[in-house]
C-alpha angles and dihedrals in degrees: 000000000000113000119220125202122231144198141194111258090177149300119251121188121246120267090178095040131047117229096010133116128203105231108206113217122188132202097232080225117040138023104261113127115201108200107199117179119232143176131271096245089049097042086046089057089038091054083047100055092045087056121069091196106060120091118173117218096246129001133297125221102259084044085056096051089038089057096038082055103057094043086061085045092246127146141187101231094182142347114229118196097207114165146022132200128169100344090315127119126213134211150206130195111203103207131181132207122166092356094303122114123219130184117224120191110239132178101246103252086047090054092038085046090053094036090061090041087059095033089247125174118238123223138180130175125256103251103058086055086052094057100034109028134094114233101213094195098059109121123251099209088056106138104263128197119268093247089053097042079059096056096040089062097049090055079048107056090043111075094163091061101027094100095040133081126233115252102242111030083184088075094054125079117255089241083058102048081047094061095041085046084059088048098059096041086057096055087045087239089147097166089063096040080055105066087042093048091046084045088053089042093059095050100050091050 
């Protein structure tokens, strides 16, 4: 399976969930965006080790291990995303000590914290990123369903309600959940796009 490397565009905070963040992740060549949704704490570290700048008074967690690692002379060479089931992602961290790799299970946000501590690059496959990821170069004025057009109207015609999700998505049609996904992916609200993709994603399973 063809591996894909990945960045971090940015981190947004939660509007549907309290406490969360939205973790953007991009493909270095391509336009595909994988939003992946984190915790406060790993999304914290994360924001530390992107900025220079920032030194925190003592240690956090992912500096310790970091720490704890070099002094055995163990480093993380590479982070692989390699599955995802039921909205959840799961990681991989590739380590080396004495010249011999070993692969050590990680929730997502831990392995993408440690990989910017090493320097290491992030990977995920393709198609993954098939299933999961948002293509921002998709056109908007591309011919939708009737059904969808519908719907598209209605969101439309609702400002109030336009940036906000429903409250049960169980209770919408996957064609539907399908338009308002576009619509979402259009105004870059990732962490949105993300529940209903995870919900589509369910149900397609």
């Amino acid at each position: 399976m063809k591996l894909v490397e990945l960045e971090i565009k940015g981190i947004s905070y939660s509007e549907t969930q309290s406490g969360t963040y939205a973790l953007i992740l991009q493909e270095i060549e391509g336009n595909r965006k994988l939003p992946i949704v984190i915790g406060g704490f790993e999304a914290q570290s994360i924001a530390i080790a992107l900025d220079d700048d920032i030194k925190p008074a003592r240690p956090l967690t992912h500096d310790l291990f970091k720490s704890f690692a070099e002094h055995f002379e163990i480093t993380v060479k590479q982070v692989i995303i390699h599955k995802l089931v039921d909205g959840v992602f799961y990681s991989s961290m590739i380590c080396e000590h004495n010249k011999i790799e070993e692969i050590i299970d990680a929730r997502t946000s831990d392995a993408v914290a440690m990989a910017l501590r090493f320097g290491a690059p992030i990977y995920s496959y393709d198609t993954i990123l098939k299933r999961a990821g948002f293509n921002t170069t998709v056109s908007t004025s591309k011919t939708l369903s009737t059904e969808d057009e519908n719907w598209s109207q209605d969101w439309k015609k609702s400002p109030t309600t336009q940036n906000e999700l429903p409250t049960s998505l169980k209770r919408i049609s996957t064609s539907k959940l399908k338009s308002l996904l576009k619509k979402f992916v259009t105004a870059e609200d990732y962490e949105k796009a993300a529940v209903i993709r995870d919900e589509i994603t369910k149900r397609e399973a």
